[in-house]
ZAMARGU-4260 file (C-alpha; in steps of 0.2 Angstrom, whole numbers, plus 5000, padded with zeros to 4 digits):
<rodrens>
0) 4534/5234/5643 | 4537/5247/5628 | 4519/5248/5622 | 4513/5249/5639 | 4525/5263/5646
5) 4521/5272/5626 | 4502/5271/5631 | 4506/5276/5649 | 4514/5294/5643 | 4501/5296/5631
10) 4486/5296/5643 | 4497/5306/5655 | 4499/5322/5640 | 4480/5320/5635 | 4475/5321/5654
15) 4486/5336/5656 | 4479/5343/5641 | 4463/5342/5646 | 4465/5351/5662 | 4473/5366/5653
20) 4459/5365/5642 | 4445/5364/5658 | 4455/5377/5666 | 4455/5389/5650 | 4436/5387/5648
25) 4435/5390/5667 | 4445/5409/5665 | 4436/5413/5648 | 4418/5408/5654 | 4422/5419/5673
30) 4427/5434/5663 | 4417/5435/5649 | 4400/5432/5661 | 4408/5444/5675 | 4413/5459/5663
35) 4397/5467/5661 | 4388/5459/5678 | 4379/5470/5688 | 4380/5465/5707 | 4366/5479/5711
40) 4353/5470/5699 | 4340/5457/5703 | 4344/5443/5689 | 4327/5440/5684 | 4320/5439/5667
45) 4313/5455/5656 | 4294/5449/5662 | 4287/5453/5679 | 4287/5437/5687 | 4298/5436/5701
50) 4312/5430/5704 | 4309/5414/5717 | 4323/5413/5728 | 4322/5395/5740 | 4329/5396/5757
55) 4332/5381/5770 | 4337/5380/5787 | 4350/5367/5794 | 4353/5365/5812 | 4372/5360/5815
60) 4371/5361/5834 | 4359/5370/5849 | 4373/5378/5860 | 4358/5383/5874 | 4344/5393/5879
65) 4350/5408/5890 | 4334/5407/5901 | 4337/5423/5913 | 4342/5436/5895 | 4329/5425/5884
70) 4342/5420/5871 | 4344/5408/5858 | 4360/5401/5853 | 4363/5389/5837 | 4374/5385/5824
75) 4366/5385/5809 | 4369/5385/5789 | 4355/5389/5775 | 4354/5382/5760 | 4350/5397/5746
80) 4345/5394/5729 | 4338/5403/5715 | 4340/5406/5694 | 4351/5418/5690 | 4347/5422/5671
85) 4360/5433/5667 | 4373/5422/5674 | 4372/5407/5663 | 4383/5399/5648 | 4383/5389/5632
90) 4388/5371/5639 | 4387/5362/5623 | 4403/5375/5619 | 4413/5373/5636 | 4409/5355/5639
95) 4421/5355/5651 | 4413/5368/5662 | 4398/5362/5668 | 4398/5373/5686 | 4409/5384/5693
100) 4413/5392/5713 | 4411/5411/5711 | 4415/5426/5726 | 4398/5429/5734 | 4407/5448/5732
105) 4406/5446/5712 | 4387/5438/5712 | 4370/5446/5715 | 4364/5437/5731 | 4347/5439/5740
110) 4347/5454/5755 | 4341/5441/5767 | 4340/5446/5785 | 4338/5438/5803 | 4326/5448/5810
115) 4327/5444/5829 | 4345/5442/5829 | 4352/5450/5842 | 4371/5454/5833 | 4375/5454/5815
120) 4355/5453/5806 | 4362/5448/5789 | 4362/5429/5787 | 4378/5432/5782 | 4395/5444/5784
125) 4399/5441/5764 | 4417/5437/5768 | 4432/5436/5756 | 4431/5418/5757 | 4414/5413/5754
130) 4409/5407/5737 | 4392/5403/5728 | 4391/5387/5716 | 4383/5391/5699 | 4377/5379/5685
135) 4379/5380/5668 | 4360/5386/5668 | 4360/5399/5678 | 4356/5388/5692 | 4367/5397/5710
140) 4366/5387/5726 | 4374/5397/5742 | 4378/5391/5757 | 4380/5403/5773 | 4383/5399/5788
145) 4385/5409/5805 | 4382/5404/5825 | 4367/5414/5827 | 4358/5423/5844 | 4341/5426/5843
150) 4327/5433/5854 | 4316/5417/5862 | 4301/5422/5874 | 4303/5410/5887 | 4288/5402/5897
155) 4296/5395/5912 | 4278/5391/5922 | 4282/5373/5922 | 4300/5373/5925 | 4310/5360/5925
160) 4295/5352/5914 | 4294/5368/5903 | 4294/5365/5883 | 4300/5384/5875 | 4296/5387/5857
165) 4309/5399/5849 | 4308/5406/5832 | 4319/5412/5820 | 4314/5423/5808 | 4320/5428/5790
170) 4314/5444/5778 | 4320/5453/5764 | 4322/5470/5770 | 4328/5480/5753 | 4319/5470/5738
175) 4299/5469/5739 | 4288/5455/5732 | 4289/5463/5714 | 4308/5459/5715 | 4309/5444/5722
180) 4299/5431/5735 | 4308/5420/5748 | 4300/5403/5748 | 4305/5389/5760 | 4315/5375/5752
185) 4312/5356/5752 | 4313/5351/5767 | 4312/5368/5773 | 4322/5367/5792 | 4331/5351/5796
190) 4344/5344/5806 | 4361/5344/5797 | 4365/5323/5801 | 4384/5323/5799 | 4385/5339/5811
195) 4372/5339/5821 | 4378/5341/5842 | 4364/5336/5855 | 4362/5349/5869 | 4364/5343/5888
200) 4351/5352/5894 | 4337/5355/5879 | 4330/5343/5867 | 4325/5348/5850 | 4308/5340/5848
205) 4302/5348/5833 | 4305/5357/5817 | 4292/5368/5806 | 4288/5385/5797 | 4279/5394/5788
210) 4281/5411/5776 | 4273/5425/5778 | 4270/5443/5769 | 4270/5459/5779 | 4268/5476/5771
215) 4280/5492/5771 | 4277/5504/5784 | 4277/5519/5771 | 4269/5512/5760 | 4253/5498/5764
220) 4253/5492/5744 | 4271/5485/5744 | 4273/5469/5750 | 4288/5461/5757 | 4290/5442/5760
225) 4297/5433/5774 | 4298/5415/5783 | 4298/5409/5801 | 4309/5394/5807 | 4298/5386/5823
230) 4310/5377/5834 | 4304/5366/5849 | 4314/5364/5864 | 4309/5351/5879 | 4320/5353/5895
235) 4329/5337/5901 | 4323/5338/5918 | 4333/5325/5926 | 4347/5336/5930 | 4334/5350/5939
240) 4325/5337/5947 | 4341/5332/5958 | 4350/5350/5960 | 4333/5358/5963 | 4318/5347/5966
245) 4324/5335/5976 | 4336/5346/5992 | 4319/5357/5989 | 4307/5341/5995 | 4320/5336/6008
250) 4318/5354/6016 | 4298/5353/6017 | 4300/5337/6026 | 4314/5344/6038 | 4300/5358/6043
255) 4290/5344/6052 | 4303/5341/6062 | 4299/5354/6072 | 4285/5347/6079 | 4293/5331/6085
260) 4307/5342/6095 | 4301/5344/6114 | 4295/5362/6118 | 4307/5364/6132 | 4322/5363/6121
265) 4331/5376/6117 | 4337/5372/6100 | 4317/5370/6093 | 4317/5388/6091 | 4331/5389/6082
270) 4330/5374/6071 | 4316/5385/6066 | 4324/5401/6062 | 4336/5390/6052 | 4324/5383/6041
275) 4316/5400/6039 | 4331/5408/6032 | 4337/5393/6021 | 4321/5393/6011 | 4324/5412/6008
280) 4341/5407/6000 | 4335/5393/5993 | 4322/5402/5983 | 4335/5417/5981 | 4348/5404/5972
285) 4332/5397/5961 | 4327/5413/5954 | 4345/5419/5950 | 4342/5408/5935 | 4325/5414/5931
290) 4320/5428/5919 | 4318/5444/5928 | 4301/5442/5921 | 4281/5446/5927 | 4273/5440/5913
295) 4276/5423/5919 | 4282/5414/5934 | 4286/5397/5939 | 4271/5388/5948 | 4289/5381/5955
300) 4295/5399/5963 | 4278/5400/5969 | 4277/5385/5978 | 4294/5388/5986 | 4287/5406/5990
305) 4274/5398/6000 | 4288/5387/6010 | 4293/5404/6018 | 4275/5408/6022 | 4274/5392/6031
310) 4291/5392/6037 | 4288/5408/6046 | 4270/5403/6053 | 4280/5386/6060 | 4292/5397/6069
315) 4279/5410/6074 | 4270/5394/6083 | 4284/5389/6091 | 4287/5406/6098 | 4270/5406/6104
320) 4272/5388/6113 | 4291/5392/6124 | 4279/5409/6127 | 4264/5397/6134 | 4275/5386/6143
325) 4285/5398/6154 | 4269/5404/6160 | 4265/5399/6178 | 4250/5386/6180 | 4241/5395/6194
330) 4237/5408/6180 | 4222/5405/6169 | 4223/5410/6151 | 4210/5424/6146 | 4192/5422/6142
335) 4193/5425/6125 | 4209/5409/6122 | 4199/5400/6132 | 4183/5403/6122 | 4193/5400/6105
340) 4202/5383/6113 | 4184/5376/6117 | 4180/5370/6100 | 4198/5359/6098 | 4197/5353/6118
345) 4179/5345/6111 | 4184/5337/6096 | 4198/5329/6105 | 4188/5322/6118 | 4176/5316/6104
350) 4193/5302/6099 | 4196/5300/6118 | 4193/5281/6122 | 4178/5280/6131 | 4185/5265/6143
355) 4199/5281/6150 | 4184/5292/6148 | 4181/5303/6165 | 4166/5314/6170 | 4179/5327/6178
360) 4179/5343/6172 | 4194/5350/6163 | 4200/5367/6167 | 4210/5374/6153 | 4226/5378/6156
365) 4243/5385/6149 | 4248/5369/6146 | 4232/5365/6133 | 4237/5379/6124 | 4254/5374/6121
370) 4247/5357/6118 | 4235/5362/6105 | 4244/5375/6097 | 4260/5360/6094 | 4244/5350/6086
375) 4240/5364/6074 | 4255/5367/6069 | 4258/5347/6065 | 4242/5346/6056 | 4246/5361/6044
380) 4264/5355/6040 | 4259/5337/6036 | 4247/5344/6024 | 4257/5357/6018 | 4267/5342/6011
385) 4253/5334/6002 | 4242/5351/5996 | 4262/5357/5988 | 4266/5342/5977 | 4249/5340/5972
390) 4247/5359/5967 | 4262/5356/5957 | 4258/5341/5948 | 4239/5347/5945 | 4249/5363/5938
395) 4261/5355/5926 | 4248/5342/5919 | 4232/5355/5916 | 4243/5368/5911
</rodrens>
């Protein structure tokens, strides 16, 4: 027990001494490679190659897609890394300090910015607390993070089936390509698997980029280089299709009911007006969630659109049927009605059954018209029904 409690305190003075000595390293290597730093200056090396400064994107979760103010929201974090020549020391006489954390305020770090952000366009505020890991090299590694709002053009023609590509573009506003060049990193944008949050209403279907040059706008020889983050978004429809879709179905079949309701009740006219105005507010309440947008509109919107259209012909006909039915018998209808109700009295007598066929000749009436005109209207809403869906579906699957 002796030998063992002698070797116990021994390993416990060397370990101790050993930390003083990695911490000693530590302080001597920070202030001997921070006293004549220059924060200002690119670290490259004496030649004119540039100084290669690697960027990746990690998506830590999709907090939505403001459709109506066509915004972007993530939570993201890059991944920054390049080789700082200046900031580098001997490892084989600290062997103890292999890398270290420094302030990001104390380090030169690439002006990178978010282009289409809406707020803050650095990719990072260069807080007190953030820190950038450097190797014994030269090799720096940062990581900022921020919950970012960027402008997205949003294609909402095949809503609740729309798929919206948004983009997320970085540049380097104050260094041109002489200085340095941003490259994408390996893998370049990815999901970030331990934080990752799936989104209720968008699913991200697919990641890419690309880098790009643009030149200055003074000056057309200086190039500046940037990348672009493509993200893919797919609409989880289900939701839509039983808020919207579906009560929006259920209303086109209520508007045939008006042709099963007798003309002489007094509630036909009114069911009709009723439906009239709850299609205007139903396509009121749809568009509220729209962008205030021309460029491109919802084959959705105009499909509802053309509800009110039929809507109001439906209770125009009704109208026009209480008007035939409270006219007396004894008055013939004018020459031209009777010219234009010809053609639909002969192609219902073509389907008469010949067996109840009579040779009498029909004198058209008040009554006809308020027949036929209760026909037309029944004809137009059952095909209103069929044309609608299939427009839509022909629309969301060409398009």
């Amino acid at each position: 027990m002796g030998s063992g409690l002698k070797l116990f305190v021994l390993f416990s003075i060397l370990t101790i001494l050993n930390g003083y000595e990695y911490y000693d390293d530590m302080r001597e290597v920070k202030q001997k490679m921070l006293e004549k730093y220059n924060v200002d200056a690119v670290p490259k090396s004496a030649s004119n190659v540039s100084l290669v400064v690697n960027a990746t994107l990690y998506v830590m979760a999709l907090s939505g897609l403001d459709e109506k103010h066509q915004v972007l929201s993530m939570s993201v974090f890059w991944i920054i890394s390049w080789q700082d020549v200046i900031f580098k020391w001997d490892n084989t006489k600290y062997k103890s300090v292999k890398e270290m954390t420094v302030k990001v305020r104390d380090l030169w770090v690439p002006d990178v910015f978010v282009v289409n952000a809406l707020k803050d366009m650095r990719v990072s505020r260069l807080e007190e607390n953030e820190y950038v890991n450097a190797l014994s090299d030269g090799h720096m590694t940062w990581y900022p993070s921020t919950e970012l709002m960027t402008s997205c053009s949003v294609d909402i023609s095949k809503y609740p089936f729309d798929i919206q590509v948004c983009s997320i573009r970085i540049e380097s506003w104050y260094h041109n390509s002489k200085d340095f060049v941003l490259n994408p990193g390996n893998p370049g944008i990815d999901f970030s698997e331990s934080h990752f949050l799936e989104n209720g209403e968008w699913k991200v279907t697919n990641l890419t980029l690309f880098s790009y040059n643009y030149t200055d706008y003074l000056d057309n020889t200086t190039f500046y280089t940037g990348i672009k983050y493509l993200i893919t978004l797919k609409r989880r429809s289900s939701y839509h299709l039983l808020t919207t879709g579906f009560p929006f179905i259920i209303l086109m079949f209520l508007n045939t009911l008006s042709v099963i309701i007798p003309t002489e009740c007094g509630e036909k006219l009114g069911f009709c007006m009723a439906q009239f105005l709850t299609v205007i507010v139903f396509l009121t309440l749809v568009a509220q969630s729209m962008p205030v947008s021309s460029l491109t509109v919802s084959y959705f919107t105009l499909i509802i659109a053309s509800q009110i259209l039929i809507s109001g012909f439906s209770t125009l006909i009704v109208a026009v049927s209480i008007y035939f039915q409270n006219k007396s018998e004894n008055k013939k209808p004018p020459l031209f009605l009777q010219i234009v109700l010809t053609p639909v009295l002969y192609l219902q007598n073509v389907f008469k059954n010949p067996e109840k066929e009579d040779n009498e000749e029909h004198a058209i009436t008040w009554t006809h018209f308020d027949e036929r005109v209760n026909c037309i209207l029944r004809v137009v809403l059952f095909i209103n029904i069929g044309v609608s869906i299939s427009l839509y579906a022909i629309f969301v699957l060409i398009n």
